[in-house]
N, C-alpha and C positions, 0 to 999 in steps of 0.2 A: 501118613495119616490123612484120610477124605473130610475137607471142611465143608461143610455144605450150607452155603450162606444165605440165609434166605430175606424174602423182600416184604414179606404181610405173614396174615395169619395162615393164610391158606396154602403159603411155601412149606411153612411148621406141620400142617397136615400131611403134606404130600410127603415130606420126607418121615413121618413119623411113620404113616401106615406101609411105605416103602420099606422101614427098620422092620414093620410087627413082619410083614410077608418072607423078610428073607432073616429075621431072627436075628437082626443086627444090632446090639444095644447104641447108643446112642451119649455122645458124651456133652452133656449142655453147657454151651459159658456165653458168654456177653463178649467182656473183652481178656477173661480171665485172671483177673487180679487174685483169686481165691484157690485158684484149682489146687494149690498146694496144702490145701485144705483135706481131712475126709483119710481113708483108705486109698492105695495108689488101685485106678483103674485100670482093667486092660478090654479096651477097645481101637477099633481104627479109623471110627467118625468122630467127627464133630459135628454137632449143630451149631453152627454161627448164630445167635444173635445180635449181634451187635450191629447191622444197619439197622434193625426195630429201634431208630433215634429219638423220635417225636416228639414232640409235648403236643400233649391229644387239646389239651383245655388247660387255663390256669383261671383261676375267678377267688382273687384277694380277699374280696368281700366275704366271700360264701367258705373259705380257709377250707378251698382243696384245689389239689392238682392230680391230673392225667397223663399220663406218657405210658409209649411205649417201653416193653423190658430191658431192652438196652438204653435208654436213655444217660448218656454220663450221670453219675452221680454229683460231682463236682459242678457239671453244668447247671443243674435239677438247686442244687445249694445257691447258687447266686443268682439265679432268677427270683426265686423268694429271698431271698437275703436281700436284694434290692427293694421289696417289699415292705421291709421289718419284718418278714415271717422268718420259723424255723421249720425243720422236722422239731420235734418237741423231745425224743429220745434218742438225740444225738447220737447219727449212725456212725460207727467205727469207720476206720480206714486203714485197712491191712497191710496196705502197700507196705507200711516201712517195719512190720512187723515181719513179712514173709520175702522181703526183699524183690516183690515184682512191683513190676513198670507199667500194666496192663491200668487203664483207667476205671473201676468201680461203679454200676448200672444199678438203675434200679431197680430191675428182676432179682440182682445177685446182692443189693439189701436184703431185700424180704426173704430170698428165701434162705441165710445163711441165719438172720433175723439177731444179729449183733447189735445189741444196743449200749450205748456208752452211758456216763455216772449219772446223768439224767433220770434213769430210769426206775430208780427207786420212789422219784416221784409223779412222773408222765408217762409210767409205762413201757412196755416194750414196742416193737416193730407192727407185732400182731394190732395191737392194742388202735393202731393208727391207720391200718389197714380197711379202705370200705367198700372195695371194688375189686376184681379183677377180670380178665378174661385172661383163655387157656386153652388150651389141648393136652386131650389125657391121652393115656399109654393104648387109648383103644385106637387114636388118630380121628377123634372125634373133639369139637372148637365149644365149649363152652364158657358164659361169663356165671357171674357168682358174685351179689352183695353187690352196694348201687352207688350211688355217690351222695348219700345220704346216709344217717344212721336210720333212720326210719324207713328208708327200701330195705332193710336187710332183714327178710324173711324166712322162714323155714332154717336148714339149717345153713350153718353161716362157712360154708367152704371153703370162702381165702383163709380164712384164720389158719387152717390145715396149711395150706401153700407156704404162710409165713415158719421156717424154721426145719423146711423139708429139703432141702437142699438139692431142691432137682428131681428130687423121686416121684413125685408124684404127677404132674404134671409141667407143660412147659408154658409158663406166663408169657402173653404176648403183649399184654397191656394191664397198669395200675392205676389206682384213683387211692390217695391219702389225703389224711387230715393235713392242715397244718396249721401251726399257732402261733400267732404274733412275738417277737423277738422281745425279749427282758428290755427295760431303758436303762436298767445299769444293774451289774453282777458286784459282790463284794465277797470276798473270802479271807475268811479268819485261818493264820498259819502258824501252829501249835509248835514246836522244837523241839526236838530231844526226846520225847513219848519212845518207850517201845513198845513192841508189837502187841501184847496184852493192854496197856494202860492207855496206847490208841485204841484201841476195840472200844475199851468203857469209855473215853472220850467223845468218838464217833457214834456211838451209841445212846449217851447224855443228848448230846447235839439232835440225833434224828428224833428223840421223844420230846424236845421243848416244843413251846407252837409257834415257832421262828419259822415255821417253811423251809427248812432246808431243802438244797435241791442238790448236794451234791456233798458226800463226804468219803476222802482217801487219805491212805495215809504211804508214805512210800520209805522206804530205809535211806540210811545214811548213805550207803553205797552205790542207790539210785542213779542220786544228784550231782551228775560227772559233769561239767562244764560244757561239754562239746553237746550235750542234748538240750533243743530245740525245748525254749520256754521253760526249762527248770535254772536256767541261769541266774544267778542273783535270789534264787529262792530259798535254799540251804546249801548249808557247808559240805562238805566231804566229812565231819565228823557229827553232824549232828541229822539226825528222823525229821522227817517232815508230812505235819498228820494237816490237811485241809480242809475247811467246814466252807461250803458258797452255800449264797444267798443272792437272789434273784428276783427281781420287780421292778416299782420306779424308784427314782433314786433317792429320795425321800425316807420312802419305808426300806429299802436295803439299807441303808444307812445308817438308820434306828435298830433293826435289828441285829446288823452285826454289832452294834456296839452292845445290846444287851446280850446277847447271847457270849460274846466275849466275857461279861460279867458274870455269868450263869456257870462258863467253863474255867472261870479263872485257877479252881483246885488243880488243873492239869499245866498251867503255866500262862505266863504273860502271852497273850493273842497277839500278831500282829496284823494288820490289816492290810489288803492290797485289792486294788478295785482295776474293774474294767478289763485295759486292754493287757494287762501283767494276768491278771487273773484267768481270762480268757486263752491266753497263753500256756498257762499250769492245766488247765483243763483239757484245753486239747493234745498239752503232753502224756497226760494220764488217759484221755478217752483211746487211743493210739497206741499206748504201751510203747510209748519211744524210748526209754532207758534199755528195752528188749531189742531194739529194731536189730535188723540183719544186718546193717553195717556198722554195726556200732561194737564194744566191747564184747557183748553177748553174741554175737550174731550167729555162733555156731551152737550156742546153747540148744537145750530141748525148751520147748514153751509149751505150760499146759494151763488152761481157762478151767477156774475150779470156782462151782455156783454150790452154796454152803449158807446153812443157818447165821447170820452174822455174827451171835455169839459164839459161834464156834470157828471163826474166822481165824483169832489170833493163832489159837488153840493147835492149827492145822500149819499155819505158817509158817509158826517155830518151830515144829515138829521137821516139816520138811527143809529150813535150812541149817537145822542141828544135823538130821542124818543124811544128808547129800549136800552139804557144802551149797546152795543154790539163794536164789533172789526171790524175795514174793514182794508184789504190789497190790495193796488191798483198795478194793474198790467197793461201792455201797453200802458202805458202812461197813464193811468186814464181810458182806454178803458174797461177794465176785475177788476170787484170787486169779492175777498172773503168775507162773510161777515159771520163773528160769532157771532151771537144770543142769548140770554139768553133763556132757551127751556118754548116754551110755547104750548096751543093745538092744534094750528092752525100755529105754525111759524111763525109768524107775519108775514102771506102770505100776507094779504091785504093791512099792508101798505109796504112792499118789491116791490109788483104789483102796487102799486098807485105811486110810486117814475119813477120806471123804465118803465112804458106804458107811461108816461108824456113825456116823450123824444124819445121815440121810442124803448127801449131798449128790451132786455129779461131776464127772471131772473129762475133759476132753482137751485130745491133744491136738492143738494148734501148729505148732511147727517142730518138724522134726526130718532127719533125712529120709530118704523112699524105702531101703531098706528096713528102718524102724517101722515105720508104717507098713508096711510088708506085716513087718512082727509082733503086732499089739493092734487092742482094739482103739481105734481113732476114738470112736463115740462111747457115753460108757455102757456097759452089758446090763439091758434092762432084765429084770428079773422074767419068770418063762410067760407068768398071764400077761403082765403089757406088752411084752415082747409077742407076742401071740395076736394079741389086739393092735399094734402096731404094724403089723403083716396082714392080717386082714384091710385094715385101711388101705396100706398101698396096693395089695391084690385088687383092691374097688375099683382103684386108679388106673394101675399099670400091672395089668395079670401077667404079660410075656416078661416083666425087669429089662423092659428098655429104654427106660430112661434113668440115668448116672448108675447102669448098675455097680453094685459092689461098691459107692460112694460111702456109706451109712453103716455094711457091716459086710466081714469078711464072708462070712458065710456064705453069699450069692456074688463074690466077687469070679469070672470068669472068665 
């Protein structure tokens, strides 16, 4: 396979319009951590991004940062983290989900645009997105949206980039929000709930005016000692359902104790602040009870985005008929679900649960063969699937950029 590593934006051109000339798709990553992601590809380039390192600008005051697409992510985190900023919708980290090594960019945030339990209250990926620049499938450098919300004019283009996974264009450079870091986290931990009576639990919780910013609930079976931050959190026999609260420390304090009293019908709350808390949260943003080298790690894992009341509804369903693990996140809204591996991933009843409600469902990890044999992303119906294909024909008319990442159909 040709990696073809380039050094600016004008490398990303030349190798683009070099792909359109000789019909060559083109396979985009940073440093890879994702590729195990999507439909399997067959191409024989790559596009390197990963020396595009930079940090273009950071201005703490004004809560944004610029870098190029490869920029580490983990790097991009503790440059603001020294700040007291955040990203404010806690981006995932797949690595221990899909068992690669490869370090996480911030091209391959945005455009994979996974955001963790945060985001039922800060929004997604998109939502924080105010800039980019690019090259589209024509081999032509365009930027889009400014580093303001009030430069962003006409219509708003990165927004499309957030969640395209490559197809549409190749991001050379980002500009995001970012927002000041909580002074202290506290999270209420519920016991013994199951999967329905956490739903109306997490559910109660997100309708009081406490601010919640963060409600899961995970099974008894989760809570295996050997994963990272669920230690000391529950038993091996008992559910553990978690409401956070976030601010200074003051008013977290006050309201988890009320809101404790508000949930008290569901069980005695225990409280845990900070850095235990912070702990639980990033085992759950992560999906580490799923990670690849853990118990599950050959499982199938599928990301099911679902009305939250129909959250429980869908969970139970799937681990009564395939023996499997679900971990409910935003409030019942974001299912993980671990699978016992079969040929087909038990796509059709995952898809028969989640189109009954309206939902969506995508498979996250599974081996090359499966992905071979089912649809990765879910099957949009024919008009947006229609309207979906005109946008990236706007983009990239030849599909050379991740073809056949998105859907079988044009995989070649």
């Amino acid at each position: 396979m040709d990696a073809l590593k380039v050094r600016n934006a004008a490398d990303v051109e030349e190798v683009v319009r070099a792909a359109i000339a000789s019909e060559q798709p083109l396979d985009v990553v940073g440093h890879g951590s994702k590729r195990r992601i999507g439909q399997v590809t067959a191409t024989n380039a790559v596009l390197d991004l990963s020396a595009l390192s930079a940090v273009i600008g950071y201005e703490p005051n004004e809560l944004i940062i610029t870098a190029q697409a490869g920029a580490p992510l983990a790097d991009l985190l503790s440059l603001i983290d020294s700040k007291s900023q955040q990203f404010a919708f806690e981006p995932m980290d797949t690595g221990p989900l899909l068992g690669t090594t490869g370090r996480g960019t911030l091209g391959g945030m945005i455009a994979v645009g996974l955001a963790g339990p945060r985001r039922i209250r800060a929004g997604g990926v998109r939502d924080h997105l105010l800039g980019a620049h690019a090259v589209s499938g024509f081999g032509d450098s365009f930027k889009t949206g400014g580093k303001v919300v009030k430069n962003v004019t006409g219509y708003d283009l990165c927004k499309l980039l957030a969640g395209s996974w490559g197809t549409l264009a190749v991001m050379t450079e980002a500009t995001l929000k970012v927002m000041p870091r909580p002074e202290a986290e506290r999270t209420l931990v519920l016991r013994g709930l199951d999967d329905l009576t956490a739903n109306r639990a997490m559910t109660a919780a997100l309708g009081s005016p406490f601010d919640v910013s963060g409600a899961a609930h995970l099974p008894a079976s989760a809570l295996r000692p050997e994963v990272d931050g669920l230690s000391g959190i529950g038993s091996p026999r008992e559910a553990v359902t978690a409401i956070r609260l976030e601010g200074i420390t003051a008013s977290a304090k006050h309201r988890a104790a009320s809101l404790a009293q508000q949930l008290a019908t569901f069980g005695a709350a225990e409280i845990v602040e900070d850095e235990v808390s912070a702990r639980l949260w990033s085992a759950i943003r992560d999906v580490l009870p799923f990670a690849a080298n853990g118990q599950l790690g050959a499982w199938t894992v599928w990301r099911i985005v679902c009305p939250p009341v129909s959250g429980g509804t869908i969970g139970q369903a799937l681990t009564r008929q395939t023996g499997g693990e679900v971990i409910y996140d935003w409030g019942g809204g974001l299912l993980w679900a671990a699978l016992p591996p079969t040929s087909d991933a038990s796509a059709a009843l995952v898809r028969k649960l989640v189109d009954a409600v309206g939902g969506h469902a995508t498979l996250i990890r599974a081996f090359d063969e499966v992905r071979f044999a089912v649809d990765v992303f879910h099957p949009q119906s024919p008009g947006v699937a229609a309207l979906e294909e005109r946008v990236r024909v706007s983009f990239d008319p030849k599909t050379i950029l991740n073809r056949g990442r998105m859907r079988r159909s044009v995989a070649s």
